[in-house]
C-alpha positions in Angstrom: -3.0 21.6 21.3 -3.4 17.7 21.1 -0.4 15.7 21.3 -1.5 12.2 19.3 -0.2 8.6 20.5 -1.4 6.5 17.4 -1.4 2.6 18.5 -2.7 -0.5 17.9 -2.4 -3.1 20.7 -3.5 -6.8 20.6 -2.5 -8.0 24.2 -2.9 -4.5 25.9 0.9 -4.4 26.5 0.9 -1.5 23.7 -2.4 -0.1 24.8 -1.0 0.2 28.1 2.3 1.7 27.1 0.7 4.4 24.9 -1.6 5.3 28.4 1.7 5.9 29.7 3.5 8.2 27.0 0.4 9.8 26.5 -0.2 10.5 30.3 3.9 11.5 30.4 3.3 14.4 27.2 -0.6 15.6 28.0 -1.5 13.5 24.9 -4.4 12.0 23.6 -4.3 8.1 22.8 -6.1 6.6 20.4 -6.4 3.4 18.8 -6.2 3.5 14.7 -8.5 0.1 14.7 -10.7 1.5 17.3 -13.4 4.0 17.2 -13.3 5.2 14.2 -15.1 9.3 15.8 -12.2 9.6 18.1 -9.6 8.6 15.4 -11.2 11.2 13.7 -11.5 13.9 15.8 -7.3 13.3 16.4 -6.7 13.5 12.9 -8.2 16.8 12.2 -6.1 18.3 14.4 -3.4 16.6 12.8 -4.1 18.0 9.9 -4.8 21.4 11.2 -1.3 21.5 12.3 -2.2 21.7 15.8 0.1 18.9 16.4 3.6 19.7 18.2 4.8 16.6 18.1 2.8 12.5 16.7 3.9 9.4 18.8 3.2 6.1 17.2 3.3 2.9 18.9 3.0 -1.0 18.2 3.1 -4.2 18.5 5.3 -6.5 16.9 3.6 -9.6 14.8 5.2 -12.8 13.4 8.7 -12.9 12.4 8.9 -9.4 12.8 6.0 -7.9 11.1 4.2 -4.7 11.7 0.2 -5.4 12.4 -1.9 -4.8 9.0 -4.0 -2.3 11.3 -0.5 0.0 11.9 0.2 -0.5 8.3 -3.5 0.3 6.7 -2.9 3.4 9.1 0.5 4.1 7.7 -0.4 4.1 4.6 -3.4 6.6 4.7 -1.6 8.7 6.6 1.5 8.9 4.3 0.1 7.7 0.9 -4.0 7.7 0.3 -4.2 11.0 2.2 -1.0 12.2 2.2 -2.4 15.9 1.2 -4.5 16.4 4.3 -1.6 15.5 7.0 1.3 17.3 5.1 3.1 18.6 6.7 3.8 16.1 9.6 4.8 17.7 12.7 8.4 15.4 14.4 7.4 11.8 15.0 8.8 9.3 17.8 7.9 5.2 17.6 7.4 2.8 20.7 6.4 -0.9 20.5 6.4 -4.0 22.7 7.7 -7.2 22.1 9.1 -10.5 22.9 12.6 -11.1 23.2 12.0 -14.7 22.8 11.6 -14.0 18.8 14.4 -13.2 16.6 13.0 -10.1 15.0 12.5 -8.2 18.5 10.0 -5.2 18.3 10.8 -5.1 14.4 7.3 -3.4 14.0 9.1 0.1 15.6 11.8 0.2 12.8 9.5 -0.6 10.0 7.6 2.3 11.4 10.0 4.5 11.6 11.0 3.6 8.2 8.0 4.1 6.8 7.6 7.7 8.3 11.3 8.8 7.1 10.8 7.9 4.0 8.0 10.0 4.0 9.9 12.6 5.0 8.8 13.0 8.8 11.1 14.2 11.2 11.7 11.1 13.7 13.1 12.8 16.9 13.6 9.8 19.5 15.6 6.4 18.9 12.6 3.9 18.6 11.4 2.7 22.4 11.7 -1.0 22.6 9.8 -2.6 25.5 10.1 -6.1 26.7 6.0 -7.0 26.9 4.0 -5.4 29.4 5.6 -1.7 30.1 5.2 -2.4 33.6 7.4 -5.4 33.5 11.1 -5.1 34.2 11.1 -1.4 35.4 10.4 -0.2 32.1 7.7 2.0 33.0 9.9 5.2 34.4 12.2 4.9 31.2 9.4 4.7 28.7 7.6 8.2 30.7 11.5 9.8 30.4 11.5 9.0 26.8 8.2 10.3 25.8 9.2 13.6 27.9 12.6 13.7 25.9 11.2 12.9 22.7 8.5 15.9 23.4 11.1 18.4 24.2 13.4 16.6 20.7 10.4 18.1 18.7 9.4 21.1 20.7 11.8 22.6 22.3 10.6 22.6 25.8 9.5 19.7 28.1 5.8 19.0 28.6 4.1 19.7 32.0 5.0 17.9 34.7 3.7 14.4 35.6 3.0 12.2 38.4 5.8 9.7 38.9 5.2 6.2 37.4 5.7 3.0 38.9 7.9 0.3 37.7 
């Protein structure tokens, strides 16, 4: 069983805080501009529906805008091969972002828009994180939400973790 964490990341603060939910569920991270073999290799299980549960996590762009890599992703996933995925196993959406900016971590709620429109079962409010998840003691909250979004779509909590620092 492969838990994905779908992210894109152009800092590393995202990168980093998928490590972390991944690490937190026993999940397999990979980024949907990266290497195109190991994106692969996540989506067929995905659409083997060997997938309890998808996380999905990015960064927030501009005035609010989700990164054309997350949304070229998106929309292959829910539109150009929506056949292949369907059904979607329960979905939960993390992203980083400045609280400087008006629009702060907008990318999570277009994402989760995007997926319930779809029809995908979101199962966790969207995790919001100031920049780096180590910053600001975010790094033990974002671990505790992955675990209670995990047990939102499965039923039952993932195996246990080694504590993160803040």
């Amino acid at each position: 069983m492969i838990v994905p964490v779908f992210y894109t990341s152009l800092s590393g603060n995202t990168e980093e805080a998928a490590h972390l939910v991944a690490e937190a569920v026993g999940g397999t991270p990979v980024d949907v501009a990266g290497d195109p073999a190991a994106l692969e290799a996540v989506l067929s299980t995905l659409a083997a529906g060997e997938a309890p549960v998808a996380f999905f996590g990015t960064y927030t762009w501009g005035d609010g805008e989700l990164p054309e890599a997350m949304r070229r992703f998106l929309r292959r996933l829910l539109i150009d091969e929506a056949d292949r995925y369907r059904p979607l196993p329960p979905a939960a959406v993390f992203g980083t972002g400045d609280s400087i900016f008006p629009r702060f971590c907008r990318a999570v709620d277009a994402v989760r828009y995007h997926l319930e429109r779809r029809g995908v079962r979101v199962v966790a409010e969207g995790m919001k994180l100031e920049q780096s998840p180590h910053g600001l003691g975010q790094a033990p909250k974002l671990v505790a939400w992955a675990r209670d979004a995990y047990r939102a779509a499965t039923g039952r909590l993932p195996a246990p973790v080694r504590p993160v620092r803040a």
